[in-house]
Gaussian input, Z-matrix of N, CA and C with variables (Angstrom, degrees):
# hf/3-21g

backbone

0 1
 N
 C     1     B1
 C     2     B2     1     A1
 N     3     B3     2     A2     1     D1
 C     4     B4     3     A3     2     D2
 C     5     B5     4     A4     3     D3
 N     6     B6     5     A5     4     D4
 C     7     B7     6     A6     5     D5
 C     8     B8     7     A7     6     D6
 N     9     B9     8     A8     7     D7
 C    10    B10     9     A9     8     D8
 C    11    B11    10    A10     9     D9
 N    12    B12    11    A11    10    D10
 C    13    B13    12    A12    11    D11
 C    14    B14    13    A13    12    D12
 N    15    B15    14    A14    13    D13
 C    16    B16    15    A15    14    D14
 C    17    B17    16    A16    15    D15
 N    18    B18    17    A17    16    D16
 C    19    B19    18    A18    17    D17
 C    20    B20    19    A19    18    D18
 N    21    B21    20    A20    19    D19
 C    22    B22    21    A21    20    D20
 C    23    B23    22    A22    21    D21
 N    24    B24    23    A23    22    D22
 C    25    B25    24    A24    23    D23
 C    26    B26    25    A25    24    D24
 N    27    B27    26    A26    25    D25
 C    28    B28    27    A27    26    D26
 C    29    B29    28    A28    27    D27
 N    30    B30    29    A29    28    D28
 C    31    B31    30    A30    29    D29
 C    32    B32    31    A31    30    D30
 N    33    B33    32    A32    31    D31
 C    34    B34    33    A33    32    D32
 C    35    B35    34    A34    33    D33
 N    36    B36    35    A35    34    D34
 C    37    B37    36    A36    35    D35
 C    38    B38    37    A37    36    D36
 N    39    B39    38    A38    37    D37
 C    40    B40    39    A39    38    D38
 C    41    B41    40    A40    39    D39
 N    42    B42    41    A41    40    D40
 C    43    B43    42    A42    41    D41
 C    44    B44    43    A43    42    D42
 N    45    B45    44    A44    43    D43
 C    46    B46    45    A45    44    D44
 C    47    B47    46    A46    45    D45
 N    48    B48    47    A47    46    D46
 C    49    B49    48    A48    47    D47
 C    50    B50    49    A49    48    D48
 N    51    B51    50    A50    49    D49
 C    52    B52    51    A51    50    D50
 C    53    B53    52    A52    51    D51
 N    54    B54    53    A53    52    D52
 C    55    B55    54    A54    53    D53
 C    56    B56    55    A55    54    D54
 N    57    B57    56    A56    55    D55
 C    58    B58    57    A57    56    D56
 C    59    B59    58    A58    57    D57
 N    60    B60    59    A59    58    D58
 C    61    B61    60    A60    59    D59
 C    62    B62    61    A61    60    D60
 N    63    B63    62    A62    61    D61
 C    64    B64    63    A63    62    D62
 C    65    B65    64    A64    63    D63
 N    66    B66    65    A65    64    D64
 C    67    B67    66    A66    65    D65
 C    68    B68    67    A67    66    D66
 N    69    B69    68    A68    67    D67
 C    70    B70    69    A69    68    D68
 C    71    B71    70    A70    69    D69
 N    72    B72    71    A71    70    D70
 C    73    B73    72    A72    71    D71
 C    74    B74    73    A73    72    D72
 N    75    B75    74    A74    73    D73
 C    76    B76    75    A75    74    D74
 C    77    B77    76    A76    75    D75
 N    78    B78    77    A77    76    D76
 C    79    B79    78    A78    77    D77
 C    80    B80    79    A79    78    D78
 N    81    B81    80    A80    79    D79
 C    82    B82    81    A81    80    D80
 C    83    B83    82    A82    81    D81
 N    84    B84    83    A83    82    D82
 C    85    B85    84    A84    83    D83
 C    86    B86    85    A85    84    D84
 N    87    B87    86    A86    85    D85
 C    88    B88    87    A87    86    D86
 C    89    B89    88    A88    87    D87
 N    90    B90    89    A89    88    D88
 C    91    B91    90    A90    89    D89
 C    92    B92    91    A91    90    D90
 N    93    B93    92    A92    91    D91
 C    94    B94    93    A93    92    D92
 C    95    B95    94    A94    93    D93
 N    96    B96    95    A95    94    D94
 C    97    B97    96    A96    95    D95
 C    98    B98    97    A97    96    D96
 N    99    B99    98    A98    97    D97
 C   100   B100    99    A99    98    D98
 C   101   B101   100   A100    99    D99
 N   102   B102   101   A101   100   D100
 C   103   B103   102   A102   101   D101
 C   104   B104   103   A103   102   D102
 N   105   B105   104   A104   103   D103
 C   106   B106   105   A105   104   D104
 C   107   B107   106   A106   105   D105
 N   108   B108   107   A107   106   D106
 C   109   B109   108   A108   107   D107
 C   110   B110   109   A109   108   D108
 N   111   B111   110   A110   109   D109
 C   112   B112   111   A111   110   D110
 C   113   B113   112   A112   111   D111
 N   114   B114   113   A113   112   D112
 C   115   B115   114   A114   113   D113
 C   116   B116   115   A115   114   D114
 N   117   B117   116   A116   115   D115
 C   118   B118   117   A117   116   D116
 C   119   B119   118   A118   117   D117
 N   120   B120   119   A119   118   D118
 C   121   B121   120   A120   119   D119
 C   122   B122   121   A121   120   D120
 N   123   B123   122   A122   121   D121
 C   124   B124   123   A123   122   D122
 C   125   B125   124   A124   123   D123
 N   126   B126   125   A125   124   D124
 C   127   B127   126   A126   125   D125
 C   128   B128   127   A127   126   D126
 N   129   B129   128   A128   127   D127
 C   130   B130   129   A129   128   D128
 C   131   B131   130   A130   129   D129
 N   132   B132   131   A131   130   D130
 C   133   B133   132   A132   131   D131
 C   134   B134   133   A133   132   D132
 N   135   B135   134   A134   133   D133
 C   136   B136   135   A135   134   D134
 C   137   B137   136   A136   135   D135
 N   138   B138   137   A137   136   D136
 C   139   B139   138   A138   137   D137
 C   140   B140   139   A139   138   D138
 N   141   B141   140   A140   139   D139
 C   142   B142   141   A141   140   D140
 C   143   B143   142   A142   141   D141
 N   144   B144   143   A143   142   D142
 C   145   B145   144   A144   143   D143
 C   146   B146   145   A145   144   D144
 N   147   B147   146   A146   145   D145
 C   148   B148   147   A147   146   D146
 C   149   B149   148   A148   147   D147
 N   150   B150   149   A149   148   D148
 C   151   B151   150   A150   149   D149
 C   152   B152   151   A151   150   D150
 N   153   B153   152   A152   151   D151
 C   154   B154   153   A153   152   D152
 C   155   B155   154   A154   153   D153
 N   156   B156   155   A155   154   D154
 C   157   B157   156   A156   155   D155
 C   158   B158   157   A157   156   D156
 N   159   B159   158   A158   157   D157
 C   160   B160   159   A159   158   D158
 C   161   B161   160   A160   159   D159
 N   162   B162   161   A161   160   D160
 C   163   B163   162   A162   161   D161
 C   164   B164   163   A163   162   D162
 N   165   B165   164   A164   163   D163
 C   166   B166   165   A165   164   D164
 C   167   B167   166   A166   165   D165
 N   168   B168   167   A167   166   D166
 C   169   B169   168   A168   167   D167
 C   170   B170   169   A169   168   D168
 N   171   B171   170   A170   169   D169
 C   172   B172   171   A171   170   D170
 C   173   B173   172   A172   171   D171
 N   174   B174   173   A173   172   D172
 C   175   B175   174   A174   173   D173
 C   176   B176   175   A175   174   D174
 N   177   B177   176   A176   175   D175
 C   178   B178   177   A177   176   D176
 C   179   B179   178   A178   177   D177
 N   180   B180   179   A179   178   D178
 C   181   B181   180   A180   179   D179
 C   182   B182   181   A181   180   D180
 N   183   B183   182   A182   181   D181
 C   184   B184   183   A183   182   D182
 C   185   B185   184   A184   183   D183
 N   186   B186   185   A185   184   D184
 C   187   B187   186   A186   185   D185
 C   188   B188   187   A187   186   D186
 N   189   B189   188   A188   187   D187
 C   190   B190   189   A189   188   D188
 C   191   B191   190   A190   189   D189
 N   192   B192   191   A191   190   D190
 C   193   B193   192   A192   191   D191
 C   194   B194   193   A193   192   D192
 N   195   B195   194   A194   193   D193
 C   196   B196   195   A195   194   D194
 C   197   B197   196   A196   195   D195
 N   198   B198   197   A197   196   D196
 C   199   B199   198   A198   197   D197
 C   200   B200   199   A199   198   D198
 N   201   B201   200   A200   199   D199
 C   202   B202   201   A201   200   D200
 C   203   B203   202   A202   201   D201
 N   204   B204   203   A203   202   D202
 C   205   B205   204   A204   203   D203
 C   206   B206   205   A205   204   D204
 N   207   B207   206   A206   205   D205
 C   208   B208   207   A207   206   D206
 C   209   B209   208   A208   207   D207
 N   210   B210   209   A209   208   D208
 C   211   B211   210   A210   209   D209
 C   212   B212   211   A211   210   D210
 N   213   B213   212   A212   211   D211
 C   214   B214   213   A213   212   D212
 C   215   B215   214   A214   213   D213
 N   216   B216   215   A215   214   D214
 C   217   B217   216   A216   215   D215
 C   218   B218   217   A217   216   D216
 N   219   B219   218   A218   217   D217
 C   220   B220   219   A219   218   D218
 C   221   B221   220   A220   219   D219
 N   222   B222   221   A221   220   D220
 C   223   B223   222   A222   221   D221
 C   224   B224   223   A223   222   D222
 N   225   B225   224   A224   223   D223
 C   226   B226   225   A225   224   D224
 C   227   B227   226   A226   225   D225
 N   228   B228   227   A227   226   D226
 C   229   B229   228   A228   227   D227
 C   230   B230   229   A229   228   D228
 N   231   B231   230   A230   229   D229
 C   232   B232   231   A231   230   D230
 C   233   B233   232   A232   231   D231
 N   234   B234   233   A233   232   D232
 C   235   B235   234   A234   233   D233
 C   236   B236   235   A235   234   D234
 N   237   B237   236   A236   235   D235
 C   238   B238   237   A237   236   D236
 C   239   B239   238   A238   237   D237
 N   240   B240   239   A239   238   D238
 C   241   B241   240   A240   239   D239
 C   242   B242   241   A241   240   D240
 N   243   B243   242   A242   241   D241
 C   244   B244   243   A243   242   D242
 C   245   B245   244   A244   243   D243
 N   246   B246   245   A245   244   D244
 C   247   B247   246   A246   245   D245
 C   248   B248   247   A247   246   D246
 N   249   B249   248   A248   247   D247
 C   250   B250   249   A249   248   D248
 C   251   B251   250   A250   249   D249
 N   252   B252   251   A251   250   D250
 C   253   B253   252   A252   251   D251
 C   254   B254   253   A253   252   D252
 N   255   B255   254   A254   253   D253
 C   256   B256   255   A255   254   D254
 C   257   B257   256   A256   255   D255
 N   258   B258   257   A257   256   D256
 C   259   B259   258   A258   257   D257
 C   260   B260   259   A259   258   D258
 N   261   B261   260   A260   259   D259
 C   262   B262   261   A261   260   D260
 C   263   B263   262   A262   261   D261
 N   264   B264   263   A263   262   D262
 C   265   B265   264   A264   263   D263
 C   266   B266   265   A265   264   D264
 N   267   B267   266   A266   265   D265
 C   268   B268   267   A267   266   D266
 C   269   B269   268   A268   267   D267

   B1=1.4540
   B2=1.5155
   B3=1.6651
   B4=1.4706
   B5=1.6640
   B6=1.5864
   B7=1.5603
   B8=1.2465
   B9=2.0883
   B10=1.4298
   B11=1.3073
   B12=1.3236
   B13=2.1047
   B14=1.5887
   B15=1.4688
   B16=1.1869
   B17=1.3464
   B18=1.3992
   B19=1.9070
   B20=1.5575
   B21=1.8645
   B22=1.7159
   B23=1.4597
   B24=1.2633
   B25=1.5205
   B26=1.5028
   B27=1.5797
   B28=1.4497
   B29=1.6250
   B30=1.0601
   B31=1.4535
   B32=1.3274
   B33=2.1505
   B34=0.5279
   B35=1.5934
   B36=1.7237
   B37=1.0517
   B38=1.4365
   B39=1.0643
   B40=1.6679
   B41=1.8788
   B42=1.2511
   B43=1.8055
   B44=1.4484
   B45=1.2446
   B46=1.5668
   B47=1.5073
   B48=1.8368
   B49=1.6249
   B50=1.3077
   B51=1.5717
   B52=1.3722
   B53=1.8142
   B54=1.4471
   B55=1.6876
   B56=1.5297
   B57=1.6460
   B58=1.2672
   B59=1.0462
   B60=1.8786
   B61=1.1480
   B62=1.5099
   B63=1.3746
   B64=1.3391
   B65=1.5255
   B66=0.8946
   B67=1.7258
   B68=1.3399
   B69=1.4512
   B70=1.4766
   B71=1.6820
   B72=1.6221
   B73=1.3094
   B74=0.8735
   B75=1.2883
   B76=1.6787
   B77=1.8396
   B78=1.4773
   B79=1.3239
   B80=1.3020
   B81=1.0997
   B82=1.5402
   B83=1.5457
   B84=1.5087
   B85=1.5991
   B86=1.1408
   B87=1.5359
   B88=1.1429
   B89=1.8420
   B90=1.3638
   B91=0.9713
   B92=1.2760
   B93=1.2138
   B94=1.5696
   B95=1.0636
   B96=1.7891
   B97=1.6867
   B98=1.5963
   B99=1.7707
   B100=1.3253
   B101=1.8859
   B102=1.3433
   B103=1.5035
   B104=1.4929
   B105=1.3235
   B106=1.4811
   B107=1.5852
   B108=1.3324
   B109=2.1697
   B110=1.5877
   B111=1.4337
   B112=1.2458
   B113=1.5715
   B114=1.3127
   B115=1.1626
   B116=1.7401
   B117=1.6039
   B118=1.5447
   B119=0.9428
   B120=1.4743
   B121=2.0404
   B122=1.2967
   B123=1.3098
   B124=1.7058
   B125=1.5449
   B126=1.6562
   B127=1.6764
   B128=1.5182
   B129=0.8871
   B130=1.8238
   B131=1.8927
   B132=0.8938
   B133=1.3944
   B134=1.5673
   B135=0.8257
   B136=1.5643
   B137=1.4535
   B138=1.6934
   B139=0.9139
   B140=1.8897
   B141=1.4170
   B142=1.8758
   B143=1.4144
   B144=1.5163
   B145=1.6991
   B146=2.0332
   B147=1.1480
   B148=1.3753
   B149=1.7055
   B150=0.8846
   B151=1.3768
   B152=1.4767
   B153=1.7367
   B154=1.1103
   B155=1.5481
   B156=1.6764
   B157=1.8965
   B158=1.7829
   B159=1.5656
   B160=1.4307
   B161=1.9053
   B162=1.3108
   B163=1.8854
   B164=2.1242
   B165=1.3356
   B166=1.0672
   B167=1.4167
   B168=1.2092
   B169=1.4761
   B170=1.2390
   B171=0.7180
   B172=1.8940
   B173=1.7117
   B174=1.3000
   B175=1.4966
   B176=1.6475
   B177=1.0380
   B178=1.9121
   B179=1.1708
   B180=1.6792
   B181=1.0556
   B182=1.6289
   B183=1.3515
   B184=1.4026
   B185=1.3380
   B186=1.4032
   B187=1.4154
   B188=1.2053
   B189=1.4583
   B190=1.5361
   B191=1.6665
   B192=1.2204
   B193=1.2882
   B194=1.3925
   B195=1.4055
   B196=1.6036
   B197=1.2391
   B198=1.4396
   B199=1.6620
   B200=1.6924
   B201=1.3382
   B202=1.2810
   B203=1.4739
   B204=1.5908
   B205=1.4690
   B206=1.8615
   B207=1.4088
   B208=1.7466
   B209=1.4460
   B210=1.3434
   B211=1.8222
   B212=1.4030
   B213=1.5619
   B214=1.4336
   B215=2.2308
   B216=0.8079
   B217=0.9033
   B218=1.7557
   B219=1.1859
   B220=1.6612
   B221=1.9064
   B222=1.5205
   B223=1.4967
   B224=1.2340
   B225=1.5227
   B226=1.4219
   B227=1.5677
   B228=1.3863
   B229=2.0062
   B230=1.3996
   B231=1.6471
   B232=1.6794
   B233=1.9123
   B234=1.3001
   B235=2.0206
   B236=1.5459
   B237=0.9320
   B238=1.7359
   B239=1.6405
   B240=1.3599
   B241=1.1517
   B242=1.9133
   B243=1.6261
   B244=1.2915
   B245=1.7646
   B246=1.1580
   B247=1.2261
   B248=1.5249
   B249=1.4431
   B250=1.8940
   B251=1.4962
   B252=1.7227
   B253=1.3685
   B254=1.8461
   B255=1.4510
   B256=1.3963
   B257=1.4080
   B258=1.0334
   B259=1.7718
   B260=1.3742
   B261=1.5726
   B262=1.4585
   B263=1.5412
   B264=1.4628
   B265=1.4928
   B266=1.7311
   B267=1.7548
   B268=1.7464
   B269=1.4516
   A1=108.93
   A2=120.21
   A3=122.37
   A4=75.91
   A5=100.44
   A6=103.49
   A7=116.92
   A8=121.11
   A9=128.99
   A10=117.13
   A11=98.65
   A12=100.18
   A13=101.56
   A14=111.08
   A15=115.09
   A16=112.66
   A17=118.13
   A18=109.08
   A19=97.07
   A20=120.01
   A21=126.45
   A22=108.51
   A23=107.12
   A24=111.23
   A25=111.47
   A26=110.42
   A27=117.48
   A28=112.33
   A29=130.23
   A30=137.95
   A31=140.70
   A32=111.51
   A33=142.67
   A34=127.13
   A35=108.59
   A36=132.15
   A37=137.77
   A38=109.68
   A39=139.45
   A40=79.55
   A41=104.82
   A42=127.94
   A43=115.53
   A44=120.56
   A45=108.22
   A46=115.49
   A47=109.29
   A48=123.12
   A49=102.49
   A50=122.28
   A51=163.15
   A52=79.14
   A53=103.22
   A54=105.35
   A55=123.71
   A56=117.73
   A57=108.14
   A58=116.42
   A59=138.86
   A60=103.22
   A61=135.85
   A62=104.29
   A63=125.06
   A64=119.99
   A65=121.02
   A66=126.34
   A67=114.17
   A68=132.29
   A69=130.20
   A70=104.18
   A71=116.68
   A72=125.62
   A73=106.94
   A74=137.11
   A75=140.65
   A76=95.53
   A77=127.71
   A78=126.87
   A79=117.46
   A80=115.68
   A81=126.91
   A82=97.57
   A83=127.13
   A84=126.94
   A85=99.88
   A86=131.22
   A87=125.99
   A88=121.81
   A89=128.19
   A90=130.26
   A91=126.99
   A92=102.16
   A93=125.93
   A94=109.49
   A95=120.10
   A96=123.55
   A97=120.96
   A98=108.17
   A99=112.83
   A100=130.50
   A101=98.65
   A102=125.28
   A103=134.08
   A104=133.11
   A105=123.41
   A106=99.37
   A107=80.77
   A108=98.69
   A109=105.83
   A110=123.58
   A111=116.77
   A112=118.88
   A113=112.27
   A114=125.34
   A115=104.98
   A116=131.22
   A117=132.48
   A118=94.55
   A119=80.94
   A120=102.87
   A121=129.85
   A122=114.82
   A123=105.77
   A124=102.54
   A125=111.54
   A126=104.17
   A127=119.47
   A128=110.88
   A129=111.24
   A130=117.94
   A131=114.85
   A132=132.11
   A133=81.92
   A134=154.29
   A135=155.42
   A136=107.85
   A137=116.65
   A138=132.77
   A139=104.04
   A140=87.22
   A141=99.72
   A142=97.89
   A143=123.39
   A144=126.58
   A145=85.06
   A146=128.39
   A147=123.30
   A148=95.61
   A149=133.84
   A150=117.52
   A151=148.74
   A152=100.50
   A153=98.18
   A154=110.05
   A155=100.83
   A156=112.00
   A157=81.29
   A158=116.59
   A159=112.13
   A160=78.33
   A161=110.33
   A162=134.87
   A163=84.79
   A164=146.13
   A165=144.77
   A166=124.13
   A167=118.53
   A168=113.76
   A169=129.69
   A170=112.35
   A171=130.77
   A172=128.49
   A173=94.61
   A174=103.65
   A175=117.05
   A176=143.60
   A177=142.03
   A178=93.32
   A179=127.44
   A180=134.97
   A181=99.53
   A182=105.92
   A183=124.97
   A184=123.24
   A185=111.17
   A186=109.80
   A187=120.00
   A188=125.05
   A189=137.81
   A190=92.39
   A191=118.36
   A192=107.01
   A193=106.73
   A194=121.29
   A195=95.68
   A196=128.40
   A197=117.45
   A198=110.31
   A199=103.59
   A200=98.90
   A201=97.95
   A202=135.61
   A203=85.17
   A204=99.59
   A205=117.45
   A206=97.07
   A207=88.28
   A208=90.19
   A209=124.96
   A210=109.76
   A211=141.93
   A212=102.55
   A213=104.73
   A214=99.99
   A215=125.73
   A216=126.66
   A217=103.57
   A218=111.15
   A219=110.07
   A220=94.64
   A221=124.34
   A222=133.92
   A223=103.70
   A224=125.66
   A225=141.03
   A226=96.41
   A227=105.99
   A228=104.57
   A229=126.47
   A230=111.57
   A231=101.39
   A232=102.68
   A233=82.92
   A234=99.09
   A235=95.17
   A236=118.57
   A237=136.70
   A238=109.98
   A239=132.72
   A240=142.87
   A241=93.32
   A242=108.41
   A243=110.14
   A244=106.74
   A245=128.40
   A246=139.74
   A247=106.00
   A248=93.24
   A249=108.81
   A250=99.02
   A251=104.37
   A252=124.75
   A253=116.43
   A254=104.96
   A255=104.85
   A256=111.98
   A257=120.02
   A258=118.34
   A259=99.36
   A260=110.34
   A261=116.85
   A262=117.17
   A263=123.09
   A264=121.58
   A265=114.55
   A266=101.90
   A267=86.32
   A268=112.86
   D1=170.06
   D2=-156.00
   D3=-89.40
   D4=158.80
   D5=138.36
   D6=-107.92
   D7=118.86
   D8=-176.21
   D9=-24.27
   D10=-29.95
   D11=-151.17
   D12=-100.16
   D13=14.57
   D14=-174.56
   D15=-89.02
   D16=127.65
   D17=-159.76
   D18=-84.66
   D19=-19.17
   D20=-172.68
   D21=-43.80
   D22=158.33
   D23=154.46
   D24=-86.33
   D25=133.46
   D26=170.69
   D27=-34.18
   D28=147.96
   D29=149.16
   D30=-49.43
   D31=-13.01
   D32=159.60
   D33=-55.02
   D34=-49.53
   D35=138.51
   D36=-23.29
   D37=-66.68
   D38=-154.82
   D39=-41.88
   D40=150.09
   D41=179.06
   D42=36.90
   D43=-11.55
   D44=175.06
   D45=-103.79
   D46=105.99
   D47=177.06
   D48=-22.41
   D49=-81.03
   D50=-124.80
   D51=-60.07
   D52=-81.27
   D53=-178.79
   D54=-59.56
   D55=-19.65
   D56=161.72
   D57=-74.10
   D58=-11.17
   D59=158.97
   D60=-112.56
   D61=5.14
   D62=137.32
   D63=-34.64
   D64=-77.34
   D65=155.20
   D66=-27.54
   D67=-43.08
   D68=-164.54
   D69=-86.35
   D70=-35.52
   D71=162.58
   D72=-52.45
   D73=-77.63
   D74=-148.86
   D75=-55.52
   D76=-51.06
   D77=-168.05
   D78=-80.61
   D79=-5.03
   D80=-151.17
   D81=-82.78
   D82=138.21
   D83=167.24
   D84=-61.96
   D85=-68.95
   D86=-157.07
   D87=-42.23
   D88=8.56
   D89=145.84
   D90=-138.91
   D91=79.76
   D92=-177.94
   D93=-74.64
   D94=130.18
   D95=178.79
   D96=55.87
   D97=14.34
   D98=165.11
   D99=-73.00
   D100=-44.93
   D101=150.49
   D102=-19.80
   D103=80.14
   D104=-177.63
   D105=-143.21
   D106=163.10
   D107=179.76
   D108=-58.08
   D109=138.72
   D110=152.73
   D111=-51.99
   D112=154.56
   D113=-166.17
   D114=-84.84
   D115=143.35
   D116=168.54
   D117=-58.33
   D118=127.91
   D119=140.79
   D120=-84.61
   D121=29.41
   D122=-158.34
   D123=-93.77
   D124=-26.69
   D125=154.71
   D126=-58.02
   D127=-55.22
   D128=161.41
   D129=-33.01
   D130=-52.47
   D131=-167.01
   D132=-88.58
   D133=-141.74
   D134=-165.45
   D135=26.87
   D136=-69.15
   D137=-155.61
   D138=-73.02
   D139=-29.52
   D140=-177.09
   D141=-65.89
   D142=-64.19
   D143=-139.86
   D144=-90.15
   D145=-1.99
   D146=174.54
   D147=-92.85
   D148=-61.37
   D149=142.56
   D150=6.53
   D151=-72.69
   D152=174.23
   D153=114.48
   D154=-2.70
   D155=-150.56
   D156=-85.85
   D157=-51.62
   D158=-146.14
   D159=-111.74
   D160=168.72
   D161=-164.99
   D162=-85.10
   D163=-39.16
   D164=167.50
   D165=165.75
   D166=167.92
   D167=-163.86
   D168=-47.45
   D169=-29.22
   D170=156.83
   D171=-61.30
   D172=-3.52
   D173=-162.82
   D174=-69.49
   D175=154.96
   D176=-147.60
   D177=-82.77
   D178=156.91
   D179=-166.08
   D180=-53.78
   D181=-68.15
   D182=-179.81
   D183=-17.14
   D184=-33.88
   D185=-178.59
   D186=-101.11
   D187=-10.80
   D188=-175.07
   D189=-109.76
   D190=5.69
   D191=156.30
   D192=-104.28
   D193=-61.26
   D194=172.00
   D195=-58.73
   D196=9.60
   D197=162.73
   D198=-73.66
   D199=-54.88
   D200=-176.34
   D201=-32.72
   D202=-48.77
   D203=177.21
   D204=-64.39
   D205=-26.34
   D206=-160.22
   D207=-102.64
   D208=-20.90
   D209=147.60
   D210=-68.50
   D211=0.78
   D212=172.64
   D213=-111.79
   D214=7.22
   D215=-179.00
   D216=-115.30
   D217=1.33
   D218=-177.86
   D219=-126.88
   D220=7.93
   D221=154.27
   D222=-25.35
   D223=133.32
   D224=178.37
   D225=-70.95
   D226=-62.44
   D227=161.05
   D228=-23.58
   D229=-57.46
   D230=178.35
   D231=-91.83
   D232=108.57
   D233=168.52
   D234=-43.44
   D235=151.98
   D236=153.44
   D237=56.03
   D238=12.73
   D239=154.88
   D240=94.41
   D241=49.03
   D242=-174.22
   D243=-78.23
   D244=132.79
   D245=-178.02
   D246=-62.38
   D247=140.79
   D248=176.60
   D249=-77.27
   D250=122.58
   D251=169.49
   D252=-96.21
   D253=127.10
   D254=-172.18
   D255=-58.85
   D256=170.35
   D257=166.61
   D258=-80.79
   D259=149.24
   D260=-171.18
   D261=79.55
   D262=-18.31
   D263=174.86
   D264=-103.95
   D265=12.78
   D266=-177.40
   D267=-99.46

């Protein structure tokens, strides 16, 4: 286990950029109280396998994401199965 008071970088670390700066985010002040849990999907998953969209509430990410996807692209809102454009890309 680490010791807290240890100023080193984990070993975990050691030669890979990608996680050293992953590491420098996560500790960093400059984003203080930015950090929180992703939010459940289990309203998602309910609402899917009552549906019929996803196989049941339990079902692998993978597939309640391509539900997602091919229920937001079949939206009564987008006419003709027009794709969601980010803000800043129209």
């Amino acid at each position: 286990m680490l010791d807290p008071s240890s100023k080193s970088t984990p070993p975990v670390f050691a030669g890979d950029e990608s996680l050293k700066s992953l590491r420098r985010a996560l500790v960093s002040k400059k984003i203080y109280g930015a950090w929180r849990s992703a939010p459940s999907d289990s309203l998602l998953r309910i609402n899917f396998a009552s549906k019929k969209l996803i196989s049941g509430q339990e079902a692998p990410k993978e597939e309640v994401y391509a539900a997602m996807k091919d229920y937001a692209a079949r939206r009564p809102d987008r006419p003709n199965g027009a794709s969601v454009v980010a803000r800043g890309d129209e």
